[in-house]
C-alpha positions in Angstrom: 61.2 -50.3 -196.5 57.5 -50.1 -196.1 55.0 -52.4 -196.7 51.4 -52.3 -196.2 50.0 -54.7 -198.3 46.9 -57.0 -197.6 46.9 -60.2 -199.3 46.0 -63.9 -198.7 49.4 -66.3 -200.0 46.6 -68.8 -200.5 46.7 -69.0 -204.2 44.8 -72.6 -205.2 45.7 -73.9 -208.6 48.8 -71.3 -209.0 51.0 -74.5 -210.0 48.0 -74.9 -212.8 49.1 -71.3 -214.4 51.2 -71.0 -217.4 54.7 -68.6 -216.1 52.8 -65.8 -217.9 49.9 -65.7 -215.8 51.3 -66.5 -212.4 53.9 -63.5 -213.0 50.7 -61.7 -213.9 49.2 -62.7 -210.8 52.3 -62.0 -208.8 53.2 -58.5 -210.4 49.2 -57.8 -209.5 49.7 -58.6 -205.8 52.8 -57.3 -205.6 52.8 -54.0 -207.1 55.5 -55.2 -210.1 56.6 -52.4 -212.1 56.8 -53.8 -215.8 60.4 -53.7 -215.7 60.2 -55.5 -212.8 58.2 -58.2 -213.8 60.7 -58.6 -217.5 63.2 -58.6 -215.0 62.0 -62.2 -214.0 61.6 -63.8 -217.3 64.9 -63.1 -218.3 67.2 -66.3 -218.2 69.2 -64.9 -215.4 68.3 -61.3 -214.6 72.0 -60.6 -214.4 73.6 -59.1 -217.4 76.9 -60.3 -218.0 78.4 -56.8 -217.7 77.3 -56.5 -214.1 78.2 -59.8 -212.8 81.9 -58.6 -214.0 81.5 -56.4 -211.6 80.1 -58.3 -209.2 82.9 -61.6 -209.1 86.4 -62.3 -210.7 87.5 -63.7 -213.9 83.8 -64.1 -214.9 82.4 -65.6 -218.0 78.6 -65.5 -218.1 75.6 -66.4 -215.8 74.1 -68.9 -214.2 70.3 -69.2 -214.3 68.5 -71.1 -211.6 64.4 -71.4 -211.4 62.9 -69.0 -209.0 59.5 -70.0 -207.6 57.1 -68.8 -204.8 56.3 -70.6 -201.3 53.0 -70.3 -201.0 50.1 -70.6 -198.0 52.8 -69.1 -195.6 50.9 -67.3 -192.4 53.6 -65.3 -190.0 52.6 -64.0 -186.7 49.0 -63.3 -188.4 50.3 -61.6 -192.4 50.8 -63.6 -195.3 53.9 -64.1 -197.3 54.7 -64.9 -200.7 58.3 -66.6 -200.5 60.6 -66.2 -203.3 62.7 -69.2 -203.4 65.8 -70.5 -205.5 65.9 -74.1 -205.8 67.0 -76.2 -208.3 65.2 -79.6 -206.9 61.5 -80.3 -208.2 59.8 -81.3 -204.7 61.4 -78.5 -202.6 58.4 -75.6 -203.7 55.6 -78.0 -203.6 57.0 -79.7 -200.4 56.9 -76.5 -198.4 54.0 -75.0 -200.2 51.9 -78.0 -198.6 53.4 -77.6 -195.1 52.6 -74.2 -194.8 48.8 -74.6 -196.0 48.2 -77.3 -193.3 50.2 -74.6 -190.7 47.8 -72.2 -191.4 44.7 -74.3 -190.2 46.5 -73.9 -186.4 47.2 -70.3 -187.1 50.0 -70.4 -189.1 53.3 -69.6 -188.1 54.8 -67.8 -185.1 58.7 -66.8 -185.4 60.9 -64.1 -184.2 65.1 -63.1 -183.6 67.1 -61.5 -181.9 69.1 -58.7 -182.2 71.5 -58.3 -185.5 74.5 -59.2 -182.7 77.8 -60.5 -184.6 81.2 -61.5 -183.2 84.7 -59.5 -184.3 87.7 -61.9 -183.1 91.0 -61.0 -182.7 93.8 -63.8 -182.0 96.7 -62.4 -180.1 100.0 -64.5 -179.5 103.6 -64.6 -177.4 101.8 -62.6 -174.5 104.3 -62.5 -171.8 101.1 -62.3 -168.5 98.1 -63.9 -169.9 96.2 -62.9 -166.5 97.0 -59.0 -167.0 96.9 -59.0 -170.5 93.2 -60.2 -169.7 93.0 -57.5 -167.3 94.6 -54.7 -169.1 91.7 -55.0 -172.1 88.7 -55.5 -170.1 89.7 -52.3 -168.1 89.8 -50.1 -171.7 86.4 -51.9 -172.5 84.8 -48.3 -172.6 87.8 -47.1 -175.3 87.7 -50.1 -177.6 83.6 -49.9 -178.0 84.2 -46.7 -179.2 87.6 -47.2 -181.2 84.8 -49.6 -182.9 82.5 -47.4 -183.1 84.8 -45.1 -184.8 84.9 -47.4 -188.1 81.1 -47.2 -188.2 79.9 -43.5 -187.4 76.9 -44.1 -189.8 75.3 -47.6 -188.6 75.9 -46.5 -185.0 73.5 -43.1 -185.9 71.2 -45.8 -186.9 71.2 -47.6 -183.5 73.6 -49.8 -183.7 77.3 -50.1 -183.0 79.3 -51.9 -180.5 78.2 -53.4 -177.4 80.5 -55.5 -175.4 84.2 -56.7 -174.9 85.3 -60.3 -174.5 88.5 -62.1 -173.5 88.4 -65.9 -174.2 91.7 -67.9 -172.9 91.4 -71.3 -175.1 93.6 -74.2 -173.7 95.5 -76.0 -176.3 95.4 -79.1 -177.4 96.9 -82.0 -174.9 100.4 -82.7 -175.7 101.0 -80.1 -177.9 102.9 -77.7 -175.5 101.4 -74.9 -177.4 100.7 -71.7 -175.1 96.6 -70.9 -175.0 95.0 -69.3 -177.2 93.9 -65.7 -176.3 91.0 -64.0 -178.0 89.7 -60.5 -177.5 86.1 -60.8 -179.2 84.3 -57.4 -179.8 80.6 -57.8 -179.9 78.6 -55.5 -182.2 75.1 -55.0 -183.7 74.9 -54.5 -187.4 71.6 -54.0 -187.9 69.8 -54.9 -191.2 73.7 -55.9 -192.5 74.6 -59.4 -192.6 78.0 -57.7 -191.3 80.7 -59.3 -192.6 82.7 -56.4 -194.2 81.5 -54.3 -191.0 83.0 -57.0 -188.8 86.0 -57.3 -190.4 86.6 -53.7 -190.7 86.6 -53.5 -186.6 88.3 -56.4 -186.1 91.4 -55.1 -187.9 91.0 -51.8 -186.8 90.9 -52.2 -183.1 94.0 -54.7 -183.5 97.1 -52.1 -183.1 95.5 -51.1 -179.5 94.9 -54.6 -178.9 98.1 -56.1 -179.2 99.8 -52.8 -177.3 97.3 -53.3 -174.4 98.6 -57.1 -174.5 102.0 -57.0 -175.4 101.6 -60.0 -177.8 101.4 -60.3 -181.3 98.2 -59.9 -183.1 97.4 -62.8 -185.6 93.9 -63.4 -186.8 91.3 -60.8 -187.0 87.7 -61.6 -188.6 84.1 -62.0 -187.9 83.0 -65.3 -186.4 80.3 -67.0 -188.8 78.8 -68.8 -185.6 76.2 -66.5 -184.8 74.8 -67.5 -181.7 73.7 -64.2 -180.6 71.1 -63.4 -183.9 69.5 -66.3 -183.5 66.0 -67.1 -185.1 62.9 -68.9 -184.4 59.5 -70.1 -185.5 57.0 -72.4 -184.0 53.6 -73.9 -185.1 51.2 -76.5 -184.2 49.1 -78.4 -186.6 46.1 -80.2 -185.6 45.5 -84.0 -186.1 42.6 -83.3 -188.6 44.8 -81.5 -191.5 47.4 -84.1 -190.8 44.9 -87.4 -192.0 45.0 -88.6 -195.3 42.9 -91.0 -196.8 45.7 -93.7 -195.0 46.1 -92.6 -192.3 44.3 -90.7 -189.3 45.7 -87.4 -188.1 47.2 -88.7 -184.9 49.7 -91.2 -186.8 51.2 -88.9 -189.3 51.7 -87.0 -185.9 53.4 -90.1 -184.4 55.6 -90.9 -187.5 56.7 -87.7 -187.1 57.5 -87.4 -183.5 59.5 -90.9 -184.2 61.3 -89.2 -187.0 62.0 -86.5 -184.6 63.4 -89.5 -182.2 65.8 -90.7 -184.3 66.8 -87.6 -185.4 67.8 -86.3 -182.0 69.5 -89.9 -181.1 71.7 -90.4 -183.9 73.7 -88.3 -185.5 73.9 -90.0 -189.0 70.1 -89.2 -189.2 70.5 -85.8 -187.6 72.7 -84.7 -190.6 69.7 -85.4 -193.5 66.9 -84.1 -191.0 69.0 -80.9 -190.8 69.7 -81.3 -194.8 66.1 -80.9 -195.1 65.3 -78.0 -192.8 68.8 -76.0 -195.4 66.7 -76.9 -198.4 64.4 -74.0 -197.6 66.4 -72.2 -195.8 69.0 -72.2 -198.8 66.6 -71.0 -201.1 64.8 -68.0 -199.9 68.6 -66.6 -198.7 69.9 -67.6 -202.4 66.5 -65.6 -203.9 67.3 -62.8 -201.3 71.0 -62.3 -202.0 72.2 -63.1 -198.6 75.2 -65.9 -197.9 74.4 -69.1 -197.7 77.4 -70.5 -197.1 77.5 -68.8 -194.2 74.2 -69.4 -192.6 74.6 -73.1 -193.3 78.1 -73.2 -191.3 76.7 -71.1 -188.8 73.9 -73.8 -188.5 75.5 -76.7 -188.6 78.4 -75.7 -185.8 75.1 -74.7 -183.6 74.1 -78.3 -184.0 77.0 -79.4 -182.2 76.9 -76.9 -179.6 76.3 -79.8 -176.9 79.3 -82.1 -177.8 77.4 -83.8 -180.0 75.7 -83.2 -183.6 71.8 -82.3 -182.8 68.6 -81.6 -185.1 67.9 -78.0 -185.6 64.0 -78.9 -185.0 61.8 -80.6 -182.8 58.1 -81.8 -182.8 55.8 -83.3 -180.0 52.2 -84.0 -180.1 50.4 -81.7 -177.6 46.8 -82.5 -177.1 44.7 -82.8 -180.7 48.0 -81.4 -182.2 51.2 -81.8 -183.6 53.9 -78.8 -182.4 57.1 -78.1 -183.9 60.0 -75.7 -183.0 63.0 -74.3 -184.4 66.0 -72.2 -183.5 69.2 -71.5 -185.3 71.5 -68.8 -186.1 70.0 -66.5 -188.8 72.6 -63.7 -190.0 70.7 -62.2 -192.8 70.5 -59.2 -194.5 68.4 -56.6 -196.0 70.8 -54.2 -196.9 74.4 -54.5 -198.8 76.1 -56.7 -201.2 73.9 -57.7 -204.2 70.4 -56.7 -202.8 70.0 -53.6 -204.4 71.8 -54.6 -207.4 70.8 -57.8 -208.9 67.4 -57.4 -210.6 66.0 -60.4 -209.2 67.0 -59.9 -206.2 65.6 -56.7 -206.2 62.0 -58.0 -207.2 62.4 -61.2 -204.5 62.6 -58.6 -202.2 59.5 -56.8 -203.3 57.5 -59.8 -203.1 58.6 -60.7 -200.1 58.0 -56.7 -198.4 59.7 -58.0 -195.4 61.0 -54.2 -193.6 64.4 -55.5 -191.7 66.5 -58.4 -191.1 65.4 -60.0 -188.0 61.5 -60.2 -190.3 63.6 -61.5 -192.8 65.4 -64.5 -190.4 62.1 -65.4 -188.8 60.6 -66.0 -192.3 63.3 -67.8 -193.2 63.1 -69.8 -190.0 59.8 -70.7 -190.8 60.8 -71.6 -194.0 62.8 -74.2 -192.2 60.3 -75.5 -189.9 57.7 -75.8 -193.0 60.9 -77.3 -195.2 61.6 -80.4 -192.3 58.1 -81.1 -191.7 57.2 -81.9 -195.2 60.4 -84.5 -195.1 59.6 -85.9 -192.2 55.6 -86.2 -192.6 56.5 -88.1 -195.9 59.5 -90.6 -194.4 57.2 -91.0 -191.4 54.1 -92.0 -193.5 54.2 -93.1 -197.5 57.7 -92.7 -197.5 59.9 -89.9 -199.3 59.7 -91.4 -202.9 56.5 -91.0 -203.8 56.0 -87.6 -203.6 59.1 -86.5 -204.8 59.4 -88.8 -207.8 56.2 -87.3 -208.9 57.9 -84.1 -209.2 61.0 -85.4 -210.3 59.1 -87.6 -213.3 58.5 -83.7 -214.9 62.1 -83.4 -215.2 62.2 -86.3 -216.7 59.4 -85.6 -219.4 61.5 -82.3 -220.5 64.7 -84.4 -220.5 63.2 -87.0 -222.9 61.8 -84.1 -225.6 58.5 -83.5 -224.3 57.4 -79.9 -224.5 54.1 -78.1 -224.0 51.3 -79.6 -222.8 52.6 -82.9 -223.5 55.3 -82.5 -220.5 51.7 -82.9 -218.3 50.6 -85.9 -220.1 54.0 -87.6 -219.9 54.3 -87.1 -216.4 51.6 -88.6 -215.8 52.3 -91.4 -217.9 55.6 -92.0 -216.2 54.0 -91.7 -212.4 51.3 -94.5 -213.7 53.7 -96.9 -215.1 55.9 -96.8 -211.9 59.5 -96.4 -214.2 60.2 -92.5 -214.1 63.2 -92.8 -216.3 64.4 -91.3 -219.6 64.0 -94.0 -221.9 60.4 -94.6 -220.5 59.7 -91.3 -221.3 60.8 -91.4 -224.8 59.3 -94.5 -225.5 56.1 -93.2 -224.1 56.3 -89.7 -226.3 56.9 -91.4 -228.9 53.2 -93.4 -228.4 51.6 -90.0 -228.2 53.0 -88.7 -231.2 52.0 -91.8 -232.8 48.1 -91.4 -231.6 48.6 -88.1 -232.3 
C-alpha cells in the first residue's frame, strides 16, 4: 500500500457538518472513489449475501456508526482514524485528546516485529530432560518444517525464527506430570496470523511428538502476544491542559493521581484499562482486525507481574504532562475481511496506513489519547458532564426529535440538568407548541 498524502486531521467544526458534507470532505482528502463513498452511507456496507459467506447460519447485518478521530499527529503525519463505536463520548473524547497532543508534537509510537507464538502441548513423555534435548537439537529442521507450510510469506521476509521448550509444573497436589510445551516462534508479517499459526502448529506436531515420544495434545497460536508489542508516547504541556477552572498544572496532577490509583488497585486498574479498549476497540472493529483477541492479549499483559496493572502511565515532567503506553498489538493489514467488506475497505483508505506494525502504533495511540481523555475528566469536572452531554443527543432521537430539532433538544436537556426520555418529550413537545 502506498500513501503519499499531505493533509492536516485538524478539521474545526467537522462535528458542525451534515453526514453529506463531512463524507464530502472526507472522500476529498481521501481520494474516495464514488463507490467508495456510497459504500459508507449504506446502513451496513455488508450485503446480506456476502456476510453468508462470511459467518454461519446468518440472518442479516448489523450496522454500527462509523466516525473519524480527528487532530491525530504520529511521529510528525496526520491521521484521520476511522473508528466503530457505538458510545456517544468515545469520538469526541479522543478527538479532544489528540488536538491538545498535538500542541507538544503530537504523538510518537512504534512496534515490534509481527512475532507470534505456535504452541504445541505434548503429554506421557517417558524423559522429560531428553525429550527437551532431542527438540532443541532439530531446532534447524522444525524452522524449516514451518517454513514449509508458508513458502509465500517467508519469500516476503518472514517465516520462522526460533524454537522453545517450556516445562510448566503442575498445580500443587494434583500429582499431575508437567506440562511440556514446544513453542515455535514465527513472524507473520502484515497477518494478524492466526490461521498461519495454527497451520504450523499442527503441522510440525507428527515430528514433534516422535522426537518426544509423548503424545501431542493441543496445538494453536498463543493470543498473548508479547513479542509484537506496541507503543506510543506524548507529552502535553500545562498551558493546553488549563481550563477556565483550573490551571494547566492541576489537570496534570488529577491525572498523575488517577494514574496512582490506577497502578495501586486493581479494581481501578480494570476501568482505566476499559478506557484505554474503547479506542483501541474501535479503530480494530473499523479495520476488520480481532478484537477479541487484542483485548485478551491486553488484559493477560496486565497481569504479567502477578498482579493486574494499568496499560498506561503519566508523570508530570517539567511544564508538561507525559504519558506512555505499551501493550500487545496483533493487527493486521492483510487477510480475513480487509479486502472484502466495503467499509472496511474504505476505513482502510482513510486511514493509508502501509503495514501492520503503522497500523498497531496508531492504534496504540489511539489508546493513550482514549485514557487520557477519561482520566483528565475523572481527575477534574468529573466523567458526567462531558459524557452526558453526548449521551443527552441520544436521548433527543430516542424521544422523536429529528432534524435540527435533535440540536435544540439537546441543549435543552444539558440546561435543565434531567437528560432523560420523558424530559425530552415533554420538552419537544414545547417546541412544537411554539412552533
Amino acid at each position: 500500500m502506498e500513501n503519499n498524502r499531505a493533509f492536516s486531521s485538524r478539521l474545526p467544526g467537522f462535528y458542525k457538518l451534515s453526514v453529506p458534507e463531512r463524507l464530502k470532505r472526507v472522500a476529498s482528502l481521501c481520494g474516495l472513489t464514488e463507490e467508495e463513498t456510497a459504500s459508507l452511507e449504506n446502513t451496513s456496507g455488508l450485503p446480506v449475501a456476502l456476510a453468508d459467506k462470511l459467518v454461519e447460519n446468518a440472518i442479516g447485518t448489523l450496522g454500527l456508526p462509523m466516525g473519524l478521530g480527528l487532530n491525530f499527529l504520529i511521529n510528525g503525519r496526520d491521521y484521520l482514524i476511522p473508528m466503530v463505536v457505538e458510545e456517544p463520548s468515545v469520538i469526541a473524547a479522543v478527538s479532544f485528546a489528540a488536538k491538545l497532543a498535538r500542541d507538544g508534537g503530537g504523538f510518537v509510537a512504534d512496534a515490534d516485529e509481527s512475532l507470534m507464538v505456535a504452541q504445541v502441548q505434548v503429554a506421557s513423555i517417558p524423559d522429560i530432560e531428553k525429550a527437551r534435548e532431542a527438540v532443541l537439537s532439530h531446532r534447524d529442521e522444525l524452522l524449516a518444517l514451518a517454513d514449509s507450510f508458508h513458502p509465500a510469506m517467508v519469500a516476503r521476509g518472514g517465516g520462522a525464527r526460533e524454537v522453545e521448550v517450556r516445562v510448566l509444573e503442575p498445580a500443587p497436589d494434583t500429582g499431575d506430570e508437567p506440562v511440556f510445551v514446544v513453542q515455535i516462534v514465527m513472524d507473520v508479517q502484515d497477518a494478524m496470523g492466526a490461521n498461519l499459526i495454527n497451520t504450523v502448529a499442527e503441522g510440525v506436531a507428527p515430528r514433534i511428538e516422535s522426537l518426544t515420544g509423548g503424545k501431542v495434545w493441543l496445538r494453536i497460536l498463543s493470543n498473548l502476544a508479547d513479542r509484537r508489542k506496541a507503543r506510543a508516547r506524548c507529552s502535553i504541556p500545562f498551558a493546553s491542559l488549563a481550563t477556565k477552572d483550573f490551571t494547566g498544572r492541576q489537570v496534570a496532577e488529577g491525572v498523575v493521581q488517577a494514574d496512582r490509583f490506577a497502578a495501586a488497585d486493581p479494581y481501578r486498574a480494570a476501568t482505566h484499562n476499559k478506557g484505554v479498549m474503547n479506542g483501541i476497540d474501535a479503530v480494530a472493529l473499523a479495520t476488520g482486525n480481532d478484537w477479541r483477541a487484542i483485548e485478551a492479549a491486553a488484559h493477560a499483559y496486565c497481569c504479567r507481574s502477578g498482579r493486574y496493572e494499568p496499560l498506561t502511565r503519566w508523570r508530570i515532567e517539567g511544564d508538561s504532562l507525559t504519558g506512555t503506553i505499551e501493550l500487545p498489538m496483533a493487527v493486521a493489514t492483510v487477510g480475513g475481511p480487509t479486502k472484502v467488506h466495503p467499509h472496511i475497505r474504505t476505513a482502510f483508505k482513510i486511514l493509508g496506513v502501509t503495514h501492520a506494525r503503522e497500523l498497531a502504533g496508531i492504534m496504540a495511540a489511539v489508546g493513550l489519547a482514549q485514557n487520557f481523555s477519561a482520566i483528565r475528566a475523572l481527575g477534574t469536572v468529573g466523567i458526567q458532564q462531558g459524557h452526558m452531554a453526548l449521551h443527552a443527543r441520544c436521548v433527543a432521537v430516542e424521544a422523536g426529535a429529528r432534524g435540527e430539532m435533535i440540536e435544540k433538544i439537546t441543549e435543552l436537556l444539558v440546561a435543565s440538568g434531567e437528560i432523560k426520555v420523558e424530559n425530552a418529550r415533554h420538552l419537544l413537545a414545547a417546541q412544537k407548541h411554539l412552533s
